[in-house]
C-alpha positions as CSV (number, residue, x, y, z in Angstrom):
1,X,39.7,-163.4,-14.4
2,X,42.9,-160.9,-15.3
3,X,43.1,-157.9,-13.5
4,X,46.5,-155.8,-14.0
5,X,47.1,-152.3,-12.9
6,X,50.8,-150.5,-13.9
7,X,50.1,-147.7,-11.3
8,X,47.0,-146.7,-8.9
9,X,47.5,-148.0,-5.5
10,X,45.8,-151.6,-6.8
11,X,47.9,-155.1,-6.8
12,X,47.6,-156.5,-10.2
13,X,46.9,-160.5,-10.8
14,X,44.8,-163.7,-11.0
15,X,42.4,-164.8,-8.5
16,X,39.3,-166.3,-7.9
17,X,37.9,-163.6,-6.4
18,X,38.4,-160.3,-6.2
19,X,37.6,-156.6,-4.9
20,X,36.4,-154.1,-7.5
21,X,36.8,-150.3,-6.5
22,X,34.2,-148.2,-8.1
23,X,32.1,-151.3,-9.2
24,X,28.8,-148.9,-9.5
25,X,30.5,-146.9,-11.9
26,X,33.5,-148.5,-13.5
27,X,32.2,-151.6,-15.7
28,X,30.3,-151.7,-18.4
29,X,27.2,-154.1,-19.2
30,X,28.3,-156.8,-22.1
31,X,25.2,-157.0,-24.5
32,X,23.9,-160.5,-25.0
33,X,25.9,-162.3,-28.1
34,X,29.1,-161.6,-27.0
35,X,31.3,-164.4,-25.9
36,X,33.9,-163.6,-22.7
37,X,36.8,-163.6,-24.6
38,X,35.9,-161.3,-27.4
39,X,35.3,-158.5,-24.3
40,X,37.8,-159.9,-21.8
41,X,40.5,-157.5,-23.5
42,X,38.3,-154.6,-22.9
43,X,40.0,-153.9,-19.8
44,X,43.4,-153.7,-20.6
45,X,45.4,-154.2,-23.5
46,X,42.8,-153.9,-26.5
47,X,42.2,-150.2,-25.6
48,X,46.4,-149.6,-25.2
49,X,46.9,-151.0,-28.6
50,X,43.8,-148.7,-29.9
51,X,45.0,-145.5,-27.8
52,X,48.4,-146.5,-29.8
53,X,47.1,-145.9,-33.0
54,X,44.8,-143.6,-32.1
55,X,47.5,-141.3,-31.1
56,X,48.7,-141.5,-34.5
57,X,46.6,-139.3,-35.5
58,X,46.0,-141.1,-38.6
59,X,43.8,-139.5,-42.2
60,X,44.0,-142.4,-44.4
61,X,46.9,-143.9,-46.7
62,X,49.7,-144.1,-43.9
63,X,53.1,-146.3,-43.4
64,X,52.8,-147.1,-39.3
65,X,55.7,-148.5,-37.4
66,X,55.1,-150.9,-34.9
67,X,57.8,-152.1,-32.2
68,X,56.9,-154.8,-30.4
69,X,54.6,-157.5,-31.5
70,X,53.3,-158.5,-27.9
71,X,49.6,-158.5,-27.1
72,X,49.3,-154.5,-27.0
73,X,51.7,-154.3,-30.0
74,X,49.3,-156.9,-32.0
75,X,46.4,-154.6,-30.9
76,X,47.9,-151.6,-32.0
77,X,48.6,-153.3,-35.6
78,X,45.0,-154.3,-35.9
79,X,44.0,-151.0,-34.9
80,X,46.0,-149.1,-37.3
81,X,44.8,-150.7,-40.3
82,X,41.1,-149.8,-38.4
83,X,42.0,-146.3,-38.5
84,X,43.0,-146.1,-41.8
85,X,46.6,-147.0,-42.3
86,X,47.6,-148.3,-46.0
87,X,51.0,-149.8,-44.4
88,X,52.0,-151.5,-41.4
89,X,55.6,-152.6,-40.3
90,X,55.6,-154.8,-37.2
91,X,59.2,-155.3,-35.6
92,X,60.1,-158.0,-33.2
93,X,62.3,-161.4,-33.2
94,X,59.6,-164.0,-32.2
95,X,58.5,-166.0,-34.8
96,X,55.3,-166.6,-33.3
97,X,54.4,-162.9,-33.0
98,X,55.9,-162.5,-36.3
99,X,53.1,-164.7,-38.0
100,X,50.6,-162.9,-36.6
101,X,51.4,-159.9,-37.3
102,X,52.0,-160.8,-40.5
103,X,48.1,-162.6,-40.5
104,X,46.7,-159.5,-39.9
105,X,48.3,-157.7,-42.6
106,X,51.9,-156.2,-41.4
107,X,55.0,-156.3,-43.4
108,X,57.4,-158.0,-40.6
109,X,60.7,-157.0,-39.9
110,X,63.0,-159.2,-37.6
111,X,65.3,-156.8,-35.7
112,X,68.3,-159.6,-35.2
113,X,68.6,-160.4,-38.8
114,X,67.8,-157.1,-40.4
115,X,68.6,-153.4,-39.7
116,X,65.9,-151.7,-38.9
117,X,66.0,-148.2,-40.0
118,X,68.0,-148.8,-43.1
119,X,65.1,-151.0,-44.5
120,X,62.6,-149.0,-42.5
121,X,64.1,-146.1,-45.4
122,X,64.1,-148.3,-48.0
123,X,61.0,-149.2,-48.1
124,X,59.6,-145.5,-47.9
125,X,61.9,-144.2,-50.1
126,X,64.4,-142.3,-47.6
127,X,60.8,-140.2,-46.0
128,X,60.6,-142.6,-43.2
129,X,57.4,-143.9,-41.6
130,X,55.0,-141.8,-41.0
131,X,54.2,-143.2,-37.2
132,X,56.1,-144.9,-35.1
133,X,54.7,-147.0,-32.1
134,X,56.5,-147.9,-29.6
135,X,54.9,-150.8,-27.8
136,X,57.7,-152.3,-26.1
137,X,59.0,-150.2,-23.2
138,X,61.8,-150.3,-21.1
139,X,62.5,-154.0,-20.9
140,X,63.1,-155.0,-24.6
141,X,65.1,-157.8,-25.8
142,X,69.0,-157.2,-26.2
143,X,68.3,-155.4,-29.6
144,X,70.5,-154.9,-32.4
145,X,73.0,-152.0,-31.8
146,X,75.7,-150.7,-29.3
147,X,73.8,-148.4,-27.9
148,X,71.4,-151.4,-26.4
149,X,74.1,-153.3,-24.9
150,X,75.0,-150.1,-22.6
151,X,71.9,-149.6,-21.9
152,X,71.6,-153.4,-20.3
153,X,74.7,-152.9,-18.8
154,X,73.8,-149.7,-17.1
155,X,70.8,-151.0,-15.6
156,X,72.9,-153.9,-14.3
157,X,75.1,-151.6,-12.6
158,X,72.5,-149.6,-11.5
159,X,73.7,-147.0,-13.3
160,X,70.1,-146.4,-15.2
161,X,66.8,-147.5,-14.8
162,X,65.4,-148.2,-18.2
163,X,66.7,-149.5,-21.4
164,X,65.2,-147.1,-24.0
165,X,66.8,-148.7,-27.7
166,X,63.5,-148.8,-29.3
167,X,62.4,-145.4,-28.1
168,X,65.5,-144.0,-30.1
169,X,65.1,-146.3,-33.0
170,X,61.4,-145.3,-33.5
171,X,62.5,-141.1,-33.1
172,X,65.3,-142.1,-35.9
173,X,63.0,-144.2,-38.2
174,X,60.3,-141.6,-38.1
175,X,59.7,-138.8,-41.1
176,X,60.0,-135.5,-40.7
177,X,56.8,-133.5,-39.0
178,X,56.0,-137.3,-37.9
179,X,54.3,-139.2,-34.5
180,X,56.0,-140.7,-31.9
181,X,53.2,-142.7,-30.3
182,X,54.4,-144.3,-26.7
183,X,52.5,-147.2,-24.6
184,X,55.5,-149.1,-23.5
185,X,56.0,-148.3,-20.1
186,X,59.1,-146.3,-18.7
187,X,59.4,-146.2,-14.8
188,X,62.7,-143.6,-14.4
189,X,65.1,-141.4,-16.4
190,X,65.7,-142.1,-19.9
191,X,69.7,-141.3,-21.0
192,X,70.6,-140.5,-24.2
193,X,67.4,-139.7,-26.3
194,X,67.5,-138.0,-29.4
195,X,65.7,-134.9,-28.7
196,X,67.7,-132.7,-31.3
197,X,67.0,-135.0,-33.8
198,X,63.3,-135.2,-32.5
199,X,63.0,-130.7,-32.2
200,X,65.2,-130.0,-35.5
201,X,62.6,-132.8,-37.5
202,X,59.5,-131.6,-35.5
203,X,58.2,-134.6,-34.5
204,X,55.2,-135.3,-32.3
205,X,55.2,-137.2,-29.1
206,X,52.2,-138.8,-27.9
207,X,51.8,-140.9,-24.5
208,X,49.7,-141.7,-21.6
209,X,48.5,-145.1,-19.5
210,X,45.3,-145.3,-21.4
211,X,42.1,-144.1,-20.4
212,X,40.3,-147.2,-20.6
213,X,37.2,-145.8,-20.2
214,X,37.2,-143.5,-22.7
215,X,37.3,-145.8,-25.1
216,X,35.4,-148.5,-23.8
217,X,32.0,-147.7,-25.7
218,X,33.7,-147.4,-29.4
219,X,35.7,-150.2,-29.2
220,X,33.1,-152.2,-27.6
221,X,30.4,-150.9,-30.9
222,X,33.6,-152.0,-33.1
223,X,33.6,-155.6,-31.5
224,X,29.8,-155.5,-32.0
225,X,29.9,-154.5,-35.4
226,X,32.2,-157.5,-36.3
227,X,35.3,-155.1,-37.0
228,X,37.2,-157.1,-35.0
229,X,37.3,-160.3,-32.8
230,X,40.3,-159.5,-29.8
231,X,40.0,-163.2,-29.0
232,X,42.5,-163.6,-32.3
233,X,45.3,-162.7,-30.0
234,X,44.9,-165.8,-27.6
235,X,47.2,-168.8,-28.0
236,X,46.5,-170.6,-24.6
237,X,44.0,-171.3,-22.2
238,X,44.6,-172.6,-18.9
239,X,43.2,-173.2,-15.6
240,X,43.9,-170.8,-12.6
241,X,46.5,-173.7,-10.9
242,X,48.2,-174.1,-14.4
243,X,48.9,-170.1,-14.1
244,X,52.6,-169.9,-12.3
245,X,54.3,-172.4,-15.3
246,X,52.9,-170.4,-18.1
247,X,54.2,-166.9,-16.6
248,X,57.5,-168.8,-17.0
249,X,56.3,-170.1,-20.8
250,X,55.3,-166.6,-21.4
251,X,58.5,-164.5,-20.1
252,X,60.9,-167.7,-21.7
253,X,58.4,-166.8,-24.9
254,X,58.7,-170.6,-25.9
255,X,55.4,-172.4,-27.0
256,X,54.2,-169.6,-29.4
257,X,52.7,-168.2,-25.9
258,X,51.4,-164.7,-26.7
259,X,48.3,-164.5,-24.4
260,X,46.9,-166.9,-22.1
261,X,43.8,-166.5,-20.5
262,X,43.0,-168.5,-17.2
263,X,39.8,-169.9,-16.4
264,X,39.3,-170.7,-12.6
């Protein structure tokens, strides 16, 4: 079983066994039919994708941006075109996460071979998209663009404490009047953010650490209602002892490893 918390007071990790706080109240009864793995995500990181999009606020016909084609970012492109979007861009470098973004429908952008915002308005005609996700947070690869490099360095130095490139790319790349929908995870002070740009254009910003149980029932009817299947978004399955070398495989992101459920 894969427990992770970000904040709370409650250690994150794998075990055998484990102490639930709030058990009477906190999980939810899985109707008969459903396999493990189609509910495992449940907990975490199928409801942070959702909230994502959710954010988005979206009506129907949208172009969505997504940065970062991890677990949550896959999520949150499965979940856009759920909620209506016409268009999804996914952004990342890993070919693995590439192909399956693009296998559930996203236009795929790779962000060392392309730039990002100049095709980002090219391919909506100079309006930009009309969300952008940012699903990456404040540990994202080296990036393409000066501005990422000082941020690595800076955090090196100690002289800042998170590397926000795809925060700014996303407030750049999104149109006017636009979303700004954030479930990376920042942990300090953010230097040089485009807030003029973001006022003068009046974008949105939406964030939070998700609520999972507000969403729980929906998403679980959705699973039900054969919407979707989260189990696409496993590519290994281990046992518990096998768990240490595949956080390596995962961080190293060799293997195609995207998510890796453990089975003591």
């Amino acid at each position: 079983m894969a427990i992770r918390t970000c904040w709370g007071g409650y250690a994150g990790g794998q075990a055998e066994y484990l102490r639930v706080p709030y058990a009477d109240v906190g999980p939810i009864k899985v109707p008969p039919g459903l396999s493990d793995e189609q509910v495992l995500f449940l907990s975490d990181i199928f409801p942070t994708g959702f909230m994502a999009a959710d954010f988005c606020n979206l009506k129907g016909g949208e172009t969505v941006a997504v940065w970062g084609c991890g677990p949550v970012g896959q999520f949150a492109i499965k979940s856009a075109f759920l909620l209506g979007a016409e268009r999804v861009i996914a952004i990342d470098t890993v070919p693995e996460r590439l192909a399956l973004a693009q296998a559930s429908g996203a236009i795929t952008l790779d962000f060392k071979k392309e730039d990002i915002y100049d095709r980002i308005q090219e391919m909506t005609n100079g309006r930009g998209a009309d969300a952008c996700i940012d699903a990456v947070g404040t540990e994202p690869d080296i990036g393409s663009g000066f501005d990422a490099v000082v941020d690595r360095i800076k955090v090196a130095t100690f002289m800042g404490t998170d590397r926000p490139h795809v925060l700014r790319q996303a407030i750049h790349c999104c149109r006017n009047f636009g979303t700004v929908s954030i479930v990376g995870v920042y942990g300090g002070l953010l230097d040089k953010i485009p807030m003029g740009s973001a006022i003068n254009r009046g974008l949105t910003f939406r964030m939070a650490q998700t609520p999972v149980q507000h969403y729980l029932p929906q998403l679980l009817g959705r699973i039900e209602k054969g919407e979707i299947d989260p189990s696409f978004v496993i590519t290994h399955r281990a046992t518990l002892e096998e768990g240490p070398e595949l956080y390596k495989t995962f961080r190293a992101k060799q293997n195609g490893c995207i998510k890796v459920v453990m089975k003591p």
